[in-house]
Backbone as CSV, one residue per row, in Angstrom:
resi,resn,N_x,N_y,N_z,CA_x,CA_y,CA_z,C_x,C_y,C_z
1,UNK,-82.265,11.406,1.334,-82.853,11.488,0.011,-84.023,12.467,0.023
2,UNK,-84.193,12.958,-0.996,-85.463,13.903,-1.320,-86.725,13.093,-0.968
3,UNK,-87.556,13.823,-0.220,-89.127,13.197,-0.508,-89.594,13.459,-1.407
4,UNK,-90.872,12.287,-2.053,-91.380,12.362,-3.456,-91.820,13.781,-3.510
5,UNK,-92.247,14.497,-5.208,-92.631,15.162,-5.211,-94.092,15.541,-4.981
6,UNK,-94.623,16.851,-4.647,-96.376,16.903,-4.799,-97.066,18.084,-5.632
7,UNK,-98.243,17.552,-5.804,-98.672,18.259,-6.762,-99.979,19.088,-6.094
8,UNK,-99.994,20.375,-6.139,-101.488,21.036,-5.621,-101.739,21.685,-6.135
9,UNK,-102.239,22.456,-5.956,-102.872,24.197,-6.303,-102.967,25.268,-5.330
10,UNK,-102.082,26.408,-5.988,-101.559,27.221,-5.555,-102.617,28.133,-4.582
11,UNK,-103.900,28.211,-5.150,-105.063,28.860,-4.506,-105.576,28.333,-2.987
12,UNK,-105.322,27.019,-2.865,-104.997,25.970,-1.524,-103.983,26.341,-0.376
13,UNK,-103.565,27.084,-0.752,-102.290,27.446,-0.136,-102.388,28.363,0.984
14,UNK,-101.597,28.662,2.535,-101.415,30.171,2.898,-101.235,31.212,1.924
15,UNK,-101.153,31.976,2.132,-100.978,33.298,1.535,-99.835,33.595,1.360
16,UNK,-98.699,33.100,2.386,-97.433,33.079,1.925,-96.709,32.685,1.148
17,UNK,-97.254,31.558,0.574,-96.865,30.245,-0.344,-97.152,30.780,-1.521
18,UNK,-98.549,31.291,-1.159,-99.125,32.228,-2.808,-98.244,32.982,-3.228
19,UNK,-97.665,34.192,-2.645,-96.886,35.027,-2.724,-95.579,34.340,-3.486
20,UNK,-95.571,33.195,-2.377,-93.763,33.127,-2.989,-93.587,32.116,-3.941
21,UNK,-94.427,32.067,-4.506,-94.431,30.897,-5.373,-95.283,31.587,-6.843
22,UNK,-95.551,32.858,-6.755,-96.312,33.477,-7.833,-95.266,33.904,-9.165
23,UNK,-95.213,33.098,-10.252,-94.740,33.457,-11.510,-93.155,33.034,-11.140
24,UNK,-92.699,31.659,-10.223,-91.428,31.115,-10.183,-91.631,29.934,-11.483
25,UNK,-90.542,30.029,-12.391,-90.839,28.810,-13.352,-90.228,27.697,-12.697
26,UNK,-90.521,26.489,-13.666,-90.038,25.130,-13.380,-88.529,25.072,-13.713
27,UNK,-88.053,24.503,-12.183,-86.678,24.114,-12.592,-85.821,25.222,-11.607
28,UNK,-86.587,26.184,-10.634,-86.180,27.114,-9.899,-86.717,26.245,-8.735
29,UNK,-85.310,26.773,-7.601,-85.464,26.462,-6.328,-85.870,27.966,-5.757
30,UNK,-86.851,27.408,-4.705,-86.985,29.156,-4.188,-87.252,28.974,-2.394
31,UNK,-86.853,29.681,-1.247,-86.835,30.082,-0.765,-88.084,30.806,0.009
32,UNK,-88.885,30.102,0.807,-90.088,31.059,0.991,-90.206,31.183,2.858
33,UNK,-89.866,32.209,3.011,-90.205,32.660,4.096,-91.627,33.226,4.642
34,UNK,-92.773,32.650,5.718,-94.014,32.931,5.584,-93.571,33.398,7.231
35,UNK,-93.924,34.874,7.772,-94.634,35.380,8.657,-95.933,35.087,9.395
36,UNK,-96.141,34.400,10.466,-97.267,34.551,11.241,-98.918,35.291,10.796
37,UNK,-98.434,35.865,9.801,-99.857,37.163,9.136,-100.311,36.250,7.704
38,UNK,-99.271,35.781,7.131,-99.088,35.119,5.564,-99.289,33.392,5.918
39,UNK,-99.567,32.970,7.265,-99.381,32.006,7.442,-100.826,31.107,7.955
40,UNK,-100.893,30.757,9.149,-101.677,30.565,10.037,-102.381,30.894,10.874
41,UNK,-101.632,32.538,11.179,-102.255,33.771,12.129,-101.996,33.340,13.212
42,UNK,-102.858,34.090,14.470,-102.611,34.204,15.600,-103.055,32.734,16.284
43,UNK,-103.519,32.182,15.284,-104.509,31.019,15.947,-103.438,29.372,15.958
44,UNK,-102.324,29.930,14.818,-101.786,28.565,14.216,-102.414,27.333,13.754
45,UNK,-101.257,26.365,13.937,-102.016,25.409,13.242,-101.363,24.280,14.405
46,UNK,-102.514,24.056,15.533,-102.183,23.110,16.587,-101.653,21.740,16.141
47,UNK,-102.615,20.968,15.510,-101.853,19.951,14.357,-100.844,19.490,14.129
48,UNK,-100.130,20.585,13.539,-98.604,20.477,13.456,-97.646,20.848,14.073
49,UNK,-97.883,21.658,15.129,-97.250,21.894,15.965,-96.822,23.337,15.661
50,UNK,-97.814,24.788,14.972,-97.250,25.382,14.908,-97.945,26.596,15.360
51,UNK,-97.396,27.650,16.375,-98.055,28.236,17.196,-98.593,29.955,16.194
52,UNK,-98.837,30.890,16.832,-99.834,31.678,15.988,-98.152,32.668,16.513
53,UNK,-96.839,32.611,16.834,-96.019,33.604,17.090,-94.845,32.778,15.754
54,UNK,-95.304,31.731,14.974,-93.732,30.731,14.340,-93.962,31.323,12.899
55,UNK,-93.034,31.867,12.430,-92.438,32.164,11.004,-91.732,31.219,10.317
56,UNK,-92.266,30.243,9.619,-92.458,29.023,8.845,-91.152,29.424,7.406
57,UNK,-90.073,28.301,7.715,-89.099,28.579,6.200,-89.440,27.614,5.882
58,UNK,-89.296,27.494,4.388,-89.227,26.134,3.221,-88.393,26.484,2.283
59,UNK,-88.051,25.229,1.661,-86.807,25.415,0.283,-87.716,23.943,-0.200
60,UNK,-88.014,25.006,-1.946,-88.572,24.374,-2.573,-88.493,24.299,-4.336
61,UNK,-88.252,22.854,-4.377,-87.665,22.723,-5.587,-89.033,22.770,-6.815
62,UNK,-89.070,23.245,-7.592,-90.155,23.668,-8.630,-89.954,22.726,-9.730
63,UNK,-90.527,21.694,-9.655,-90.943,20.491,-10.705,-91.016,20.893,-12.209
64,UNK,-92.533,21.463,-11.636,-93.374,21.535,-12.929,-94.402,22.392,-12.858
65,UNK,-95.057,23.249,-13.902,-96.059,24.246,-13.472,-96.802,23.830,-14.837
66,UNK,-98.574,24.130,-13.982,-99.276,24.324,-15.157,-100.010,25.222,-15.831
């Protein structure tokens, strides 16, 4: 099953997310591929397990925009 949906702000975001998520309307699935540069950088994000060389995919379903 889908996990619930969430709600943020886009300015919160990597830079990649910004990008790929800039002027998608509601009701579009999109595809965002983030590069190491658009992402976390060289430093990553230890946390989650993601190193400063990992190019991060998501598929993301677009709710609602405000």
């Amino acid at each position: 099953s889908a996990p619930d949906p969430a709600t943020f702000a886009i300015s919160g975001l990597v830079k990649g997310w910004q990008q790929g998520l800039e002027g998608v309307a509601s009701g579009s699935r999109v595809v965002i591929v983030v590069p190491p540069a658009l992402g976390y950088g060289e430093a990553g994000n230890e946390g989650a397990g993601i190193s400063g060389t990992d190019t991060l995919y998501f598929v993301l379903d677009i709710l609602g925009t405000t």
